[in-house]
NUZALO-106168 format. One record per residue (C-alpha): x, y, z; residue in three letters. Coordinates in steps of 0.5 Angstrom, whole numbers, plus 2048, in hexadecimal, padded with zeros to 3 digits. Layout:
<recs>
[[X,Y,Z],"ala"];
...
</recs>
This chain:
<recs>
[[85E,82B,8A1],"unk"];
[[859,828,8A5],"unk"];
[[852,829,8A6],"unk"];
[[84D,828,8AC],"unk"];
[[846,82A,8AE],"unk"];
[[846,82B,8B5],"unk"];
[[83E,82B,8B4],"unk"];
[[83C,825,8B1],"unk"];
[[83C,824,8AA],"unk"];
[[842,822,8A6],"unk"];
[[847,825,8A2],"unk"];
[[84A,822,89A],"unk"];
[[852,825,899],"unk"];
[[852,826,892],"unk"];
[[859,824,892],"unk"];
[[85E,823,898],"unk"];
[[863,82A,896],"unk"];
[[862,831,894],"unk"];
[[863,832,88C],"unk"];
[[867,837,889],"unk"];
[[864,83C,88B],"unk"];
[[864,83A,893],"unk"];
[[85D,838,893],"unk"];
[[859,833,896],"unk"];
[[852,831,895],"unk"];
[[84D,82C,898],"unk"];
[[846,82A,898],"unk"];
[[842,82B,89E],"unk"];
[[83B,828,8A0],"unk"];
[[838,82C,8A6],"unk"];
[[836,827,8AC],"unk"];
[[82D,826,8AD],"unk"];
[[82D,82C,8B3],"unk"];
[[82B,833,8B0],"unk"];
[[82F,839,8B2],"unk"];
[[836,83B,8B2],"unk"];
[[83B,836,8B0],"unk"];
[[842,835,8B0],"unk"];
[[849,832,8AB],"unk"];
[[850,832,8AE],"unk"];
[[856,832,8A9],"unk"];
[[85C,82F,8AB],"unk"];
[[862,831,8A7],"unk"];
[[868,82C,8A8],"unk"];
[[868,829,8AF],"unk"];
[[865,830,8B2],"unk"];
[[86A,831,8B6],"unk"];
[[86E,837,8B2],"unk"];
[[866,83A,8AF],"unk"];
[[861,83B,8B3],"unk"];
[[85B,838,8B1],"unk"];
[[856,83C,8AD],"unk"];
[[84E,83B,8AF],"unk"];
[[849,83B,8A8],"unk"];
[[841,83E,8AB],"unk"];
[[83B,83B,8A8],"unk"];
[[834,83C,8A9],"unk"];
[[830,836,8A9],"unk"];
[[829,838,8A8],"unk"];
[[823,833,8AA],"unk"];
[[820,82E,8A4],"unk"];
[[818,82E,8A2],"unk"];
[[812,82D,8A7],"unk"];
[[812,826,8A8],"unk"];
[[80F,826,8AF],"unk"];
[[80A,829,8B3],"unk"];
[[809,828,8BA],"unk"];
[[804,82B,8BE],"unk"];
[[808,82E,8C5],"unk"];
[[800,831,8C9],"unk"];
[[7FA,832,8C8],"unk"];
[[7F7,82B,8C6],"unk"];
[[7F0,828,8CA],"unk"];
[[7EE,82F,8CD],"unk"];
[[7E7,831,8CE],"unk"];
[[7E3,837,8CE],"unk"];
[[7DC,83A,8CD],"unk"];
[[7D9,83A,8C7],"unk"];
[[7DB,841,8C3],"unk"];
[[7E0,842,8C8],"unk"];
[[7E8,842,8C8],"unk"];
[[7ED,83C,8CA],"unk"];
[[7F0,83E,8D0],"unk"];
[[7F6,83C,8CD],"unk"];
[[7FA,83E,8C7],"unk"];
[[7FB,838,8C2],"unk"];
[[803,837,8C0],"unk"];
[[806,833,8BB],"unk"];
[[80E,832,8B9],"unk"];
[[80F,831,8B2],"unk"];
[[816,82D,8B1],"unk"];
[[81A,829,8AC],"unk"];
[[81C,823,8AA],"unk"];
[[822,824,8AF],"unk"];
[[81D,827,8B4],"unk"];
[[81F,82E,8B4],"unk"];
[[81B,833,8B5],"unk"];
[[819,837,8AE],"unk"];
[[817,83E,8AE],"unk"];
[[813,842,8AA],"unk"];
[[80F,83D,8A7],"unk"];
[[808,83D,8A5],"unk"];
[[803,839,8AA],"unk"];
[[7FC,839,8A7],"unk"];
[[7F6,838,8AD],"unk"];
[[7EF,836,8AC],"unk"];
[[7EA,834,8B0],"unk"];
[[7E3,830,8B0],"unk"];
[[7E0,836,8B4],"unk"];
[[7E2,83B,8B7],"unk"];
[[7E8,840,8B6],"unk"];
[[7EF,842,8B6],"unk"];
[[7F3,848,8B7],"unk"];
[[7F6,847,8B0],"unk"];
[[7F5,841,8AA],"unk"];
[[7FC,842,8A8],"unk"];
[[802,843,8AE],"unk"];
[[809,843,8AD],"unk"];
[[80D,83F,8B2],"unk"];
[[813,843,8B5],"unk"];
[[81A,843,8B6],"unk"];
[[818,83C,8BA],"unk"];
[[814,839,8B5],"unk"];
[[80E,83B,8BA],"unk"];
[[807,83D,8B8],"unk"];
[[802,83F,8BE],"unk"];
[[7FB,841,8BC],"unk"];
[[7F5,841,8C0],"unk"];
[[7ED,83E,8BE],"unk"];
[[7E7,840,8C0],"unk"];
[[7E2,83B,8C0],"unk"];
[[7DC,83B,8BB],"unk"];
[[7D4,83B,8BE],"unk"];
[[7D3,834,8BD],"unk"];
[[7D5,830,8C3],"unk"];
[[7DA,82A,8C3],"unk"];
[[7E0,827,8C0],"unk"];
[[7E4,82C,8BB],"unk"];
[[7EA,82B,8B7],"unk"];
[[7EF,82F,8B5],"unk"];
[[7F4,82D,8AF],"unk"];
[[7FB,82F,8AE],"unk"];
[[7FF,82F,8A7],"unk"];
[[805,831,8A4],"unk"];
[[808,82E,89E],"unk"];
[[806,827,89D],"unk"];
[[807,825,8A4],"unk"];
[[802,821,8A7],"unk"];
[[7FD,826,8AB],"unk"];
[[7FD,826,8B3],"unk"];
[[7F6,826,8B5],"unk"];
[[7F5,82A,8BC],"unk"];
[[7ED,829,8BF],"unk"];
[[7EA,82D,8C4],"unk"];
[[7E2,82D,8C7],"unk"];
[[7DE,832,8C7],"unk"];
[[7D9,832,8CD],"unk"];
[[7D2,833,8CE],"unk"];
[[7D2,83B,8CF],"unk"];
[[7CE,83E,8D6],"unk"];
[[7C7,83D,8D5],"unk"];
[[7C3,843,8D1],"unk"];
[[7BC,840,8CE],"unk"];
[[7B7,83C,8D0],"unk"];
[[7B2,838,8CD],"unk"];
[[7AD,832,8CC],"unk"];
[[7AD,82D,8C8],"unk"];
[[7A7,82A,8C5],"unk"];
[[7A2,82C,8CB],"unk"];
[[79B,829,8CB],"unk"];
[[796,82E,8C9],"unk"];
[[78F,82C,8CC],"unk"];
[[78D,828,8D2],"unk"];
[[787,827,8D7],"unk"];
[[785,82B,8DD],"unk"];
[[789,828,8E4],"unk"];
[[78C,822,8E0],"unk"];
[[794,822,8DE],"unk"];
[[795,824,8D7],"unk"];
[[797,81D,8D2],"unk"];
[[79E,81F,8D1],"unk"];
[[7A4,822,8D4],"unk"];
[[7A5,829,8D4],"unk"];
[[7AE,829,8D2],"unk"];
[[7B1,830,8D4],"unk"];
[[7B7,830,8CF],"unk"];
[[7BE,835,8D2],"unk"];
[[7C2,837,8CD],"unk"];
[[7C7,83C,8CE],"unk"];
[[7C9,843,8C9],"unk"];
[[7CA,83F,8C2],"unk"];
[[7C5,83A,8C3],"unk"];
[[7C8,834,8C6],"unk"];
[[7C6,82F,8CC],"unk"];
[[7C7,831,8D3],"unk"];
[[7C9,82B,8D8],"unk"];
[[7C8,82B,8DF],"unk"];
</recs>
């Protein structure tokens, strides 16, 4: 009897003959790709019985990777939503896709559909993240097991403006004369943050 892995792999014959019993036994390690995987077996010279092919299921290793596929350096207005969603595969050491593993999401401000998503048949999360009322830089972290985090940023914009108010104005002055100091006007929008321009 020989063996061949037609999927990667490799394959050990226990023994080059069937025992007693006409049985034959080999030890198979399955190739690095996820998904269905085959064995041939050959008896004789594989002219008088047809081969026989043996299926395996490979399935995908822990996380080991993550890679950020959209979503990375958008801007919104404070309080509002990313225009796009952010999307993360999660893969293992071989870099196939591992499904249903647990993403935990956090974010420095703002919010997201869900702190813990579940990636999908593909290894793909997608969430979507509401800036927070402050306006700059915002961080959102990515997680799985103990694979260094994928950071995604995004920048929260001044919102329209919605307030006005003066910043130290003098309190007395002389009849027909210009007051001692400057008066500022401040625009700031809903939550309180400066207005350019």
């Amino acid at each position: 009897i020989s063996w061949t892995a037609l999927d990667g792999g490799r394959v050990e014959a226990l023994s080059a003959r069937t025992d007693t019993a006409g049985e034959a036994r080999a030890h198979w390690t399955l190739g690095p790709n996820a998904g269905t995987q085959r064995l041939r077996a050959y008896a004789g010279a594989g002219r008088g019985v047809p081969p026989l092919t043996v299926l395996a299921s490979a399935l995908a290793g822990p996380p080991a990777r993550l890679t950020l596929l959209a979503g990375d350096n958008q801007r919104a207005r404070a309080g509002a939503e990313l225009a796009k969603p952010i999307k993360v595969r999660v893969t293992d050491r071989s870099s196939n896709p591992v499904a249903a593993a647990t993403i935990a999401l956090s974010v420095s401000a703002g919010t997201v559909t869900d702190t813990a998503v579940q990636t999908d048949s593909l290894g793909v999360i997608s969430t979507r993240w509401t800036m927070g009322r402050t306006a700059g830089a915002q961080t959102l972290l990515v997680r799985v097991d103990s694979v260094p985090p994928l950071r995604v940023t995004a920048r929260a914009l001044p919102g329209s403006p919605a307030n006005l108010s003066f910043h130290e104005p003098p309190v007395e002055g002389q009849v027909s004369r210009a007051l001692p100091g400057k008066i500022v006007a401040v625009v700031t929008d809903v939550y309180g943050n400066p207005v350019p321009d």
